[in-house]
C-alpha positions as CSV (number, residue, x, y, z in Angstrom):
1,X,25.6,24.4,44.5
2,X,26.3,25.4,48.1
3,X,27.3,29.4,48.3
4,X,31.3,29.4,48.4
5,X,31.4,26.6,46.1
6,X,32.7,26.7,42.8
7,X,33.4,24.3,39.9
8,X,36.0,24.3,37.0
9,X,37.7,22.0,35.2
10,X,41.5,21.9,35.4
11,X,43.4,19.7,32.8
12,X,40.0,17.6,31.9
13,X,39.6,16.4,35.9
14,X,36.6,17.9,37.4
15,X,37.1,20.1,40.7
16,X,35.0,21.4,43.1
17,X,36.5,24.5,45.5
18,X,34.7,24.9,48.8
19,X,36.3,27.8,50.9
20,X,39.9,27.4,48.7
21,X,39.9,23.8,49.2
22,X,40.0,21.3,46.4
23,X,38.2,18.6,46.1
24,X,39.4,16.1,42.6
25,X,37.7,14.2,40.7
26,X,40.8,11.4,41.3
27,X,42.2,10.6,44.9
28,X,45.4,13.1,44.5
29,X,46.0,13.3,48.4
30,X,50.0,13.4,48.4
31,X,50.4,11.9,44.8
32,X,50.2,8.9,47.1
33,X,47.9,5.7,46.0
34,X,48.7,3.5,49.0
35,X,46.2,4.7,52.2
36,X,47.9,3.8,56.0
37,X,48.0,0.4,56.5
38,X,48.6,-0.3,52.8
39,X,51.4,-0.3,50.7
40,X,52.4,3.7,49.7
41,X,53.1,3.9,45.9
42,X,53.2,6.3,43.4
43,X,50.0,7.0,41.6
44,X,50.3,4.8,38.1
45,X,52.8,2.3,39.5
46,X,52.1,-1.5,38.5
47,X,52.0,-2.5,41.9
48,X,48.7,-1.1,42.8
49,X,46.7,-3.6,45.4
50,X,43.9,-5.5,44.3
51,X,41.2,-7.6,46.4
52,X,39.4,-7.5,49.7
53,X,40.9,-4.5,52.1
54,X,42.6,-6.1,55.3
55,X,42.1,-5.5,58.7
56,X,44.7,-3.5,59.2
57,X,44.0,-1.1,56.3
58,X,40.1,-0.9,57.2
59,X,41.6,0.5,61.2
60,X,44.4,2.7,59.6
61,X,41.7,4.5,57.0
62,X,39.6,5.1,59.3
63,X,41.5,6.2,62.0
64,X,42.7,8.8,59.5
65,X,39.4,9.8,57.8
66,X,37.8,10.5,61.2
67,X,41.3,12.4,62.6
68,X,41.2,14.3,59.8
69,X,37.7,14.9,59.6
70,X,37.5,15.9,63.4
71,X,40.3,18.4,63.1
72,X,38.7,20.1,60.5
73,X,40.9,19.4,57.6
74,X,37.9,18.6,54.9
75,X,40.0,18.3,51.9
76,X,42.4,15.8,53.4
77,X,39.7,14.0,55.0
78,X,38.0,13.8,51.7
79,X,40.9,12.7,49.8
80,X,41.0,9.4,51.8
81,X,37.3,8.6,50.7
82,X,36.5,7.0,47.1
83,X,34.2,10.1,46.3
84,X,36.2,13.4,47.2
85,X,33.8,15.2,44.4
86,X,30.9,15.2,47.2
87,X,32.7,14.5,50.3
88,X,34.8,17.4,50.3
89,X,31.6,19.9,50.4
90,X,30.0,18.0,52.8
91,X,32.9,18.2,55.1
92,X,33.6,21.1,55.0
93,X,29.7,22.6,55.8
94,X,30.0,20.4,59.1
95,X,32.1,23.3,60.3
96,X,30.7,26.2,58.1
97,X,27.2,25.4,58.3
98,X,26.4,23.0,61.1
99,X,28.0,25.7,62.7
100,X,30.8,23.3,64.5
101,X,33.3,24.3,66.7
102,X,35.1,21.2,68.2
103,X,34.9,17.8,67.4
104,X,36.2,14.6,68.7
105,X,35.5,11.3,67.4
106,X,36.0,7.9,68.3
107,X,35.8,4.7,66.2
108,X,34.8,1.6,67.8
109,X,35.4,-2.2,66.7
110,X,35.3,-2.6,63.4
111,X,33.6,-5.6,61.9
112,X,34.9,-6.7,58.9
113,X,35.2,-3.9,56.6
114,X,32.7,-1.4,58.5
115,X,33.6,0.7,61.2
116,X,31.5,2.5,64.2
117,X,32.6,6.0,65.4
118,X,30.6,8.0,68.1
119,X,30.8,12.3,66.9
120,X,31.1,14.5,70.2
121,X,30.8,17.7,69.0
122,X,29.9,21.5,70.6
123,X,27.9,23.6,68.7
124,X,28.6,27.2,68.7
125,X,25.2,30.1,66.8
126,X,25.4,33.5,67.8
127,X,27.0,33.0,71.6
128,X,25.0,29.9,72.1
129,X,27.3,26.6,72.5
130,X,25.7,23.3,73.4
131,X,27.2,19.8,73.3
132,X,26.1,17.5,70.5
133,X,27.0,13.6,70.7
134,X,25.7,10.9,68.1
135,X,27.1,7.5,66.1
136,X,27.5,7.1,62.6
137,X,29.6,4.7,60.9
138,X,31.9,3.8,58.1
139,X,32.7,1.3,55.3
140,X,36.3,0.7,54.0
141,X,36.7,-0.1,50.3
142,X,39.2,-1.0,48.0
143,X,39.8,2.3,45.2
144,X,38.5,1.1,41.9
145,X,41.2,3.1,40.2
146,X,44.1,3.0,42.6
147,X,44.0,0.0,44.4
148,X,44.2,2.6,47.7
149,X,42.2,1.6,51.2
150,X,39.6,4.2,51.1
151,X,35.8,5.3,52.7
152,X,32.7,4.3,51.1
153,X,31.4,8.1,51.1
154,X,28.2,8.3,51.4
155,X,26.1,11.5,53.0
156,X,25.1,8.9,56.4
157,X,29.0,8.7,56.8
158,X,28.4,12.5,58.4
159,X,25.0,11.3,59.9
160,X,23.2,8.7,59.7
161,X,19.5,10.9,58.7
162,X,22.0,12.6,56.3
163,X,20.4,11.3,52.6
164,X,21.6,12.5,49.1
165,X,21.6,16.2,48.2
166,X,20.6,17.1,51.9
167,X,22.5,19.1,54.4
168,X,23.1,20.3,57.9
169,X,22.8,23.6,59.0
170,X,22.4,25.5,62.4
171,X,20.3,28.3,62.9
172,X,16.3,30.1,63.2
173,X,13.7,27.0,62.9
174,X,11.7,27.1,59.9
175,X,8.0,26.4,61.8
176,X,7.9,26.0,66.1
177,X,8.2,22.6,67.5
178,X,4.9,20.8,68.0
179,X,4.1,18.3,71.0
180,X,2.6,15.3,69.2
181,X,0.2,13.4,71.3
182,X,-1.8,10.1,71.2
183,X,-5.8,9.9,71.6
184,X,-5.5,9.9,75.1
185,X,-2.8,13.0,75.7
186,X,0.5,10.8,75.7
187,X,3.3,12.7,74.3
188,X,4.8,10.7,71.3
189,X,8.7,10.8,70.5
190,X,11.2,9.4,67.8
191,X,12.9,8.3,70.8
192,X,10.1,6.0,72.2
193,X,8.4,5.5,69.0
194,X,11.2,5.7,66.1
195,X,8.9,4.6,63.2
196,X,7.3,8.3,64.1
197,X,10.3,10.4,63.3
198,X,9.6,11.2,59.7
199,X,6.0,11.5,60.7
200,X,6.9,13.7,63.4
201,X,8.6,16.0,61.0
202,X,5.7,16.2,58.8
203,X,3.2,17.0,61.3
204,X,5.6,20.1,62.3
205,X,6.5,21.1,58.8
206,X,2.4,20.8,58.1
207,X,1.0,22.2,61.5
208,X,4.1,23.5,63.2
209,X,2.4,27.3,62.3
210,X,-0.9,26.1,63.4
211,X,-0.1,24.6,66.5
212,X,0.8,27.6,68.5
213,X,4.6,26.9,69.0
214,X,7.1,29.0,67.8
215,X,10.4,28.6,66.0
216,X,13.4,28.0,68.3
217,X,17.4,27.3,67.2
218,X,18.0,24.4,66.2
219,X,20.6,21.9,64.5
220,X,18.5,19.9,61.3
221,X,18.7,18.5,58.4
222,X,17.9,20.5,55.6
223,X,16.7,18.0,52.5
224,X,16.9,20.8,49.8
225,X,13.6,19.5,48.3
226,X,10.5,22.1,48.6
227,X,7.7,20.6,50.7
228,X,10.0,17.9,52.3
229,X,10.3,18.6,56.0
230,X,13.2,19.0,57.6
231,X,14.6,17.2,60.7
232,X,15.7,18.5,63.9
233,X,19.2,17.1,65.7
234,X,19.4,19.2,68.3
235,X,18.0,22.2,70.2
236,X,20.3,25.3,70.9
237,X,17.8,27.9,72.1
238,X,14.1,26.3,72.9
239,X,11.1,28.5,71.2
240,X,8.0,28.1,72.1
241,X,6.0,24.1,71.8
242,X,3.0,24.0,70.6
243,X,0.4,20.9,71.1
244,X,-0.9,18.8,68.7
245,X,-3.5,15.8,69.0
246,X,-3.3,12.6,66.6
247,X,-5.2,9.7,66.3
248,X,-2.5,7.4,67.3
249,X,-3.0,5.0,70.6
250,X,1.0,5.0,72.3
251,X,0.1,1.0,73.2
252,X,-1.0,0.1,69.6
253,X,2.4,2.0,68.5
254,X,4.3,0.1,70.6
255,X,3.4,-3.1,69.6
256,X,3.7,-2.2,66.0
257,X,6.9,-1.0,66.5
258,X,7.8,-4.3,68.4
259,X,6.2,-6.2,65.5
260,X,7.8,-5.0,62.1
261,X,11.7,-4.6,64.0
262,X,11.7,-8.7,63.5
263,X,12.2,-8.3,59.7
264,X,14.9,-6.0,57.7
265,X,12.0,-4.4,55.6
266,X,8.6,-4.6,57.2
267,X,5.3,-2.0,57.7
268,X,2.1,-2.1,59.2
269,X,-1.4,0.3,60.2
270,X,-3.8,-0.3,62.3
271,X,-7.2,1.7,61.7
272,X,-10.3,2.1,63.3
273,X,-12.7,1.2,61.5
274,X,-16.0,2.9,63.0
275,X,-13.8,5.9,62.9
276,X,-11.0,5.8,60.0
277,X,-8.4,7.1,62.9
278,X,-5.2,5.3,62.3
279,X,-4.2,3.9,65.8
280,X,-0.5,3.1,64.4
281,X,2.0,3.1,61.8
282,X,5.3,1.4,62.1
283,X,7.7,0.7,59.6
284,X,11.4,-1.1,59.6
285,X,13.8,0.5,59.0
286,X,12.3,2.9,61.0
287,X,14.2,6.2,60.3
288,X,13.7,6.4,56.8
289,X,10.8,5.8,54.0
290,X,7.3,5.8,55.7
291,X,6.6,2.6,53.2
292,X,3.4,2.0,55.6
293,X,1.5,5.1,54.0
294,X,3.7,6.0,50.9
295,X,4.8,2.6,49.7
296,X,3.5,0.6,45.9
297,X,3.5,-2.8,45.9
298,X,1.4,-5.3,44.9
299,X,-1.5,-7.1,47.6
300,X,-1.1,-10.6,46.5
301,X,-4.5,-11.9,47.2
302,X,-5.3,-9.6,50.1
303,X,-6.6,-7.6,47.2
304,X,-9.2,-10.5,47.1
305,X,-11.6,-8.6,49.8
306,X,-12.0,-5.8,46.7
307,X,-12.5,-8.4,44.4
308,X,-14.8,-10.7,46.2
309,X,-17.2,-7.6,47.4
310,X,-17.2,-7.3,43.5
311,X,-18.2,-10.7,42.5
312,X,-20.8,-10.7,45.5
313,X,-22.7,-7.6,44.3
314,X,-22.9,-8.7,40.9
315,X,-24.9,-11.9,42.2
316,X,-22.4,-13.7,40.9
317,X,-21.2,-15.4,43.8
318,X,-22.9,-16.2,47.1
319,X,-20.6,-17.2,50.3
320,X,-22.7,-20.5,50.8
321,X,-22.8,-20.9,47.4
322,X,-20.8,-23.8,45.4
323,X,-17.8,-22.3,43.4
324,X,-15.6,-24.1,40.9
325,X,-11.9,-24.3,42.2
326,X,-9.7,-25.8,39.7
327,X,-6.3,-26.5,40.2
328,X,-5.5,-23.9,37.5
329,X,-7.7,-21.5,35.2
330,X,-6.3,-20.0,31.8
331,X,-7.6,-16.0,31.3
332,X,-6.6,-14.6,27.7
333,X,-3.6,-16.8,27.6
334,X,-2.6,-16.6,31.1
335,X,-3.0,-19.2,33.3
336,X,-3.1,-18.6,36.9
337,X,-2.1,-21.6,39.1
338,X,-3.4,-21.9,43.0
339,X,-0.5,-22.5,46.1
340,X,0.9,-25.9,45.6
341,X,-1.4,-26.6,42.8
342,X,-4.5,-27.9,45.0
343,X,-8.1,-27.9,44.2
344,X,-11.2,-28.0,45.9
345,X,-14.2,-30.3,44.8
346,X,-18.1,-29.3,45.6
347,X,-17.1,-26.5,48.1
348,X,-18.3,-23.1,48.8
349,X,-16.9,-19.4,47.6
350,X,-16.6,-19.1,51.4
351,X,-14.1,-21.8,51.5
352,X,-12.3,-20.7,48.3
353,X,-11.7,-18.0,50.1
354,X,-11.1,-18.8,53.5
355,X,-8.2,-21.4,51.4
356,X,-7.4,-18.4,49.0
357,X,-8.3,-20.8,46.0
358,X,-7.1,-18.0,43.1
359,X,-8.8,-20.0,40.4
360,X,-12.4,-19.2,41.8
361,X,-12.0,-15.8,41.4
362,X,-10.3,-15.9,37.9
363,X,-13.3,-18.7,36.3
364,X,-15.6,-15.8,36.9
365,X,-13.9,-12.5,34.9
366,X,-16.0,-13.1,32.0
367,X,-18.9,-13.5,33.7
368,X,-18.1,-9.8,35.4
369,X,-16.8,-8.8,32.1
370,X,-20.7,-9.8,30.4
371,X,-22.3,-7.5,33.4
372,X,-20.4,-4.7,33.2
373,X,-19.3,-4.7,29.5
374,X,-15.6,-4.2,29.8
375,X,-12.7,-5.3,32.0
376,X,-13.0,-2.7,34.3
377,X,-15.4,-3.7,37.6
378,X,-12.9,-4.1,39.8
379,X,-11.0,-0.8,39.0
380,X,-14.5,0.8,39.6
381,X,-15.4,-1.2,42.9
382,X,-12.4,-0.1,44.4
383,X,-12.7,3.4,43.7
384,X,-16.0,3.8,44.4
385,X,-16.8,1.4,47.1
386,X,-13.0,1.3,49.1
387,X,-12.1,5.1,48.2
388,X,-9.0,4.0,46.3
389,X,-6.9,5.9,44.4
390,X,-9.4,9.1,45.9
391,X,-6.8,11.9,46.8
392,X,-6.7,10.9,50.8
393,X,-5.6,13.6,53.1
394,X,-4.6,11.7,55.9
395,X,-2.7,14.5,57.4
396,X,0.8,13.6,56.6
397,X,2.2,12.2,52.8
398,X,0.1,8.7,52.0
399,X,-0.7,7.5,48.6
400,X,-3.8,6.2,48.3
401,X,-3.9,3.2,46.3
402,X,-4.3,2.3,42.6
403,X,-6.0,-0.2,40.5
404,X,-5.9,1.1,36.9
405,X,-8.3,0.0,34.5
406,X,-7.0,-3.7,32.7
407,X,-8.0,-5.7,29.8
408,X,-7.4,-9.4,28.8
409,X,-4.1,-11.1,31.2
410,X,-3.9,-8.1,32.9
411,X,-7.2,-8.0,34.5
412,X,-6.9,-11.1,35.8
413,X,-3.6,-10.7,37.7
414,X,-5.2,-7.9,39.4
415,X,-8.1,-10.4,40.6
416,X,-5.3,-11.8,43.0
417,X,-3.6,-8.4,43.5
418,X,-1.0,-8.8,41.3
419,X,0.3,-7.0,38.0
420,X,-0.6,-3.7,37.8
421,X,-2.0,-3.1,41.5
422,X,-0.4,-1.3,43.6
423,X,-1.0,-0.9,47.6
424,X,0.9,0.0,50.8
425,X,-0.4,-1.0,54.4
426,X,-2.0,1.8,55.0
427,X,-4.7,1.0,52.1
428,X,-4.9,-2.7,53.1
429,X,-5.7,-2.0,56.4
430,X,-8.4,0.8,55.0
431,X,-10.4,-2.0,52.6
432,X,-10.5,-4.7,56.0
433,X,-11.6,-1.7,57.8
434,X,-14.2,-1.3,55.0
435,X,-15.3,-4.4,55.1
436,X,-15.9,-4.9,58.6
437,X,-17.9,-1.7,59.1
438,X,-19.7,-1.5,55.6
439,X,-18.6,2.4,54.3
440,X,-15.3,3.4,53.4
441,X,-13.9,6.3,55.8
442,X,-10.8,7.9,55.0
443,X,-7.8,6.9,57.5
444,X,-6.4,9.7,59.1
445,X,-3.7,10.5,61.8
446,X,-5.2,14.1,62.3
447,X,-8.5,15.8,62.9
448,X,-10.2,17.6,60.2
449,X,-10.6,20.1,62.2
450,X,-7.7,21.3,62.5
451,X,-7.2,22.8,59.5
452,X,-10.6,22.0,57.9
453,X,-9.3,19.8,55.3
454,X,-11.6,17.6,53.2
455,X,-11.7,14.2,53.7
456,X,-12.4,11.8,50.8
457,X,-15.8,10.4,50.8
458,X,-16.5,6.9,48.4
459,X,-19.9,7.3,46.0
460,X,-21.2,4.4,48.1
461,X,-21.6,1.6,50.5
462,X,-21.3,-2.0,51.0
463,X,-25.1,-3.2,50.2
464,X,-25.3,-5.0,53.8
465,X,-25.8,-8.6,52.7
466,X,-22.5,-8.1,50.9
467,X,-20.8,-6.6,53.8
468,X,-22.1,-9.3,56.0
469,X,-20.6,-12.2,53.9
470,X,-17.5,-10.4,53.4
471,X,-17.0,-10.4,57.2
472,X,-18.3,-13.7,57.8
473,X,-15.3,-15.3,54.5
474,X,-13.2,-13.1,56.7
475,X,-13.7,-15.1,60.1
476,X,-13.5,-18.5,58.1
477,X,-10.2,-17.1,57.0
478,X,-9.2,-16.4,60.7
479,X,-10.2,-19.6,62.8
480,X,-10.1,-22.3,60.1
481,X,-8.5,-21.3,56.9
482,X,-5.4,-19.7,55.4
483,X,-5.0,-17.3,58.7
484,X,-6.1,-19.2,61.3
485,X,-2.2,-20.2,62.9
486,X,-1.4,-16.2,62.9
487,X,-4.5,-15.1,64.5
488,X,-4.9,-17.6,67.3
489,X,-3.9,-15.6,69.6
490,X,-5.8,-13.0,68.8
491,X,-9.4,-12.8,70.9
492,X,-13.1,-11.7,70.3
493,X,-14.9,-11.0,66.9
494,X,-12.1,-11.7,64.2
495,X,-11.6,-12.0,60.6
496,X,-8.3,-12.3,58.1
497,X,-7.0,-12.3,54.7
498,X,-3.7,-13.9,53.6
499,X,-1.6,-12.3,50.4
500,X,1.8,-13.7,48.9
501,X,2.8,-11.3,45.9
502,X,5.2,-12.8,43.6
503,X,7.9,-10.2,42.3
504,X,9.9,-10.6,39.6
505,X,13.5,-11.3,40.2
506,X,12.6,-11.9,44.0
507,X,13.1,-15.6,44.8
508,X,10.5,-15.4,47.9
509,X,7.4,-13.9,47.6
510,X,6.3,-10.9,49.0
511,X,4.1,-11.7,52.5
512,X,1.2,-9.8,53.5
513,X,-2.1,-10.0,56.0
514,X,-4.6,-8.4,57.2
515,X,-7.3,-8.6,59.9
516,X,-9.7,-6.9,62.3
517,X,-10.6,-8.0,66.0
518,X,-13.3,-5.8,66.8
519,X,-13.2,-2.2,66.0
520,X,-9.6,-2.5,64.8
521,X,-7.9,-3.2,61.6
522,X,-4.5,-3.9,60.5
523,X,-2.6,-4.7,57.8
524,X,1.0,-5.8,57.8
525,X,3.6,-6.1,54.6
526,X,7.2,-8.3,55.1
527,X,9.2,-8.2,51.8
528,X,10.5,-11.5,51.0
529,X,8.7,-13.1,54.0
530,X,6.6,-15.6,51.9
531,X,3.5,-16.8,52.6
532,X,1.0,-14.0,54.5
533,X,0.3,-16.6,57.5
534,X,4.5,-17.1,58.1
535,X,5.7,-13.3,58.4
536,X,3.1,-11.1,58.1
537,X,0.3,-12.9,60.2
538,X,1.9,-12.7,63.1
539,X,2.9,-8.5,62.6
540,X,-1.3,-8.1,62.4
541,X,-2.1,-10.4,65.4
542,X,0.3,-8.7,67.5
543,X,-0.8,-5.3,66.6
544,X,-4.4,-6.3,67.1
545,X,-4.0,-7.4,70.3
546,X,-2.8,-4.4,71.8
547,X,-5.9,-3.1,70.8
């Protein structure tokens, strides 16, 4: 609990006290159930209001939430919201710990139940005041219990990086403001790039000692979790800026900023791949979970790369090689099905791929199964051939990627990246980057050498005939099969893999793609966007030509 907060239980209804103020477990604001704009009636009475709020409540509550928020009256401002409990607290530590000394707020047009406000507020630390203006906004609900007009509470209501069990306080800087830059010395900011803002905070929180910068005053938000950065909202007293280099190119940013704000949940990387240096990471929303490098979901059949370089160094497929591709295939009583049920007849595992036939792939898990002696070769050939699930230090949070080990069904939903495979952008865009240069090296968004950090090393390389069909399957893919419409545009030596990943529950599939155009690599994920040519396709060909 905050300090000055203190909890008891009075007649059975739970209470939290923040600076004398009490916060109820029940709306008790005036004994009265009715909210402005509604119908004022006596807590129990039979005539409590039911259904959709109106207009005119949604304006009246939240006129009177944010008057009574911006006068500083947290308790009755929390009483109007459906969650005093953890409003109240919240509130209240605007003025007590954000360090707050005058607020006005004004609420904009509401549409339908949710209403926009824009917080002017001056800040006041140890003689220092500075003005602090931002926009939040507000959803009116109906009280489950007493039919009242109240606010949705939830932390963003205060601000909108607010998040669950986080708070904001003024005061000394934990670590000195860095300078992020790109390769080529332009200075990266939330406000140009927003994707960057969490990974702006990490690269502080991480080098923020190291850089040579040195804590300043500051407004932020304080998660309350050890190790998790916090984020700055405003600057009362400047310390000293230190300067930190990234891999990041501000041109490849932009575009993959540009490319992922089409969709409602969307990521993508780009990597180099004679390098590992990750040119840009984007992610919408944009503000919030870096999904590009921390994400798990499954590939769909971009996984297929993995699987084919597998298949290829066993001898038991050859790019200009016939394969068998069935409509469908059965694998210890699953049967795996290919797009629209088609087939091919008398064509190569180059094609197969090129079409993403899944069938070609699944006929030959027992043969991979007889070489090996277990289920296992892919789990290994992406581990020690990709440098998944390796323990990459990328310079900021990343998971790295997992295929666990499978037996019988299982096994052969993670041929086509499915079932128990789990990947973000950031690892997609690692195994293209793989295949088109023939060694796995680690992604990463800052030098080694700045804090002479280890980098993850794979126990081996692409044999080069495999890496050389892998990349030629991969140009099929881009100028006459499954990728070809997305990466049109896209100029010079090119290569692509399609991936659709169906979820369960989820009526639309799960779109991914990946590519390279010369000494670039990208990887893009859209949830719900279908097939990887329709949403995701054209993410990577954007991103890939700004390279």
């Amino acid at each position: 609990m905050r300090s000055g907060v203190k909890v008891a239980v009075v007649g059975g209804v739970f209470v939290v006290v923040a600076s004398g103020v009490g916060y109820g477990g029940y709306n008790l604001w005036n004994g009265i159930t009715g909210g402005t704009g509604g119908t004022g009636t006596k807590a129990g009475s039979e005539s409590r209001k039911t259904g959709p709020v109106s207009s005119e409540e949604v304006t009246g509550t939240a006129e009177e939430f944010l008057a009574a928020w911006a006068t500083g009256e947290a308790d009755r401002a929390a009483q109007l919201t459906n969650n005093p409990v953890d409003a109240g607290p919240a509130l209240a530590g605007f003025r007590e710990e954000a360090k707050v000394s005058a607020t006005t707020i004004t609420a904009g047009t509401a549409t339908g139940a949710t209403v926009p406000f824009t917080v002017k507020a001056t800040v006041t630390y140890q003689g220092v005041s500075k003005p602090w203006t931002y926009s939040s906004q507000l959803t009116v609900v109906r009280g489950l219990t007493t039919g009242r007009p109240l606010v949705d509470w939830k932390p963003a209501v205060l601000h909108p990086r607010l998040t669950k069990g986080a708070t904001i306080r003024t005061g000394g800087a934990k670590t000195g403001a860095i300078e992020a830059v790109d390769r080529k010395g332009r200075v990266l900011t939330a406000e140009k790039y927003p994707s960057l803002g969490p990974v702006l905070d990490q690269l502080r929180e991480r080098y923020g000692a190291t850089a040579g910068g040195k804590p300043g005053v500051e407004v932020f938000v304080d998660p309350g979790v050890e190790g998790t950065p916090a984020t700055t909202l405003l600057t009362l007293a400047k310390g000293e800026t230190g300067k930190l280099e990234t891999t990041i190119d501000a041109d490849v940013q932009a575009a993959a900023e540009k490319a992922v704000a089409r969709y409602g949940t969307a990521s993508v990387v780009a990597i180099q791949p004679s390098t590992g240096a990750v040119r840009a990471v984007a992610n919408s929303p944009a503000n919030g979970f870096n999904a590009a490098f921390q994400g798990r979901k499954m590939p769909g059949s971009t996984l297929k790369i993995v699987t084919a370089a597998l298949l290829l160094e066993k001898g038991l497929v050859k790019a200009d090689q016939v394969a068998e591709c069935p409509a469908e295939a059965m694998y210890n009583g699953r049967t795996i099905t290919n797009l629209k049920g088609f087939s091919l007849n008398g064509k190569t595992f180059a094609e197969s791929f090129s079409r993403s036939c899944n069938t070609a792939f699944i006929k030959k898990i027992d043969d991979v199964k007889e070489t090996e002696g277990d289920d296992s070769g892919l789990a290994r050939e992406a581990r020690e051939v990709f440098g998944i699930g390796l323990d990459w230090k990328t310079g900021i949070v990343s998971e790295d990627g997992s295929v666990p080990e499978a037996t019988g069904g299982a096994a052969a939903e993670q041929y086509i990246g499915q079932g128990t495979v789990t990947m973000n952008p950031l690892n997609i865009a690692s195994i293209t980057a793989t295949a088109k240069s023939g060694v796995f090296r680690q992604p990463y968004l800052v030098s080694r050498d700045v804090d002479d950090r280890e980098f993850a090393q794979a126990e081996r390389r692409l044999p080069a005939s495999v890496a050389r069909q892998l990349r030629e399957m991969m140009r099929r893919t881009a100028t006459s099969g499954t990728g070809a419409d997305a990466m049109a545009s896209v100029r010079g030596d090119k290569g692509a893999k399609t991936g659709s990943a169906e979820v369960d529950g989820q009526r639309v599939s799960d779109s991914w793609f990946t590519g390279f155009a010369e000494d670039l690599a990208a990887a893009a994920f859209v949830e719900g966007g279908g097939h990887g040519g329709d949403a995701a396709g054209p993410v990577v060909a954007q991103v890939l030509k700004a390279g």
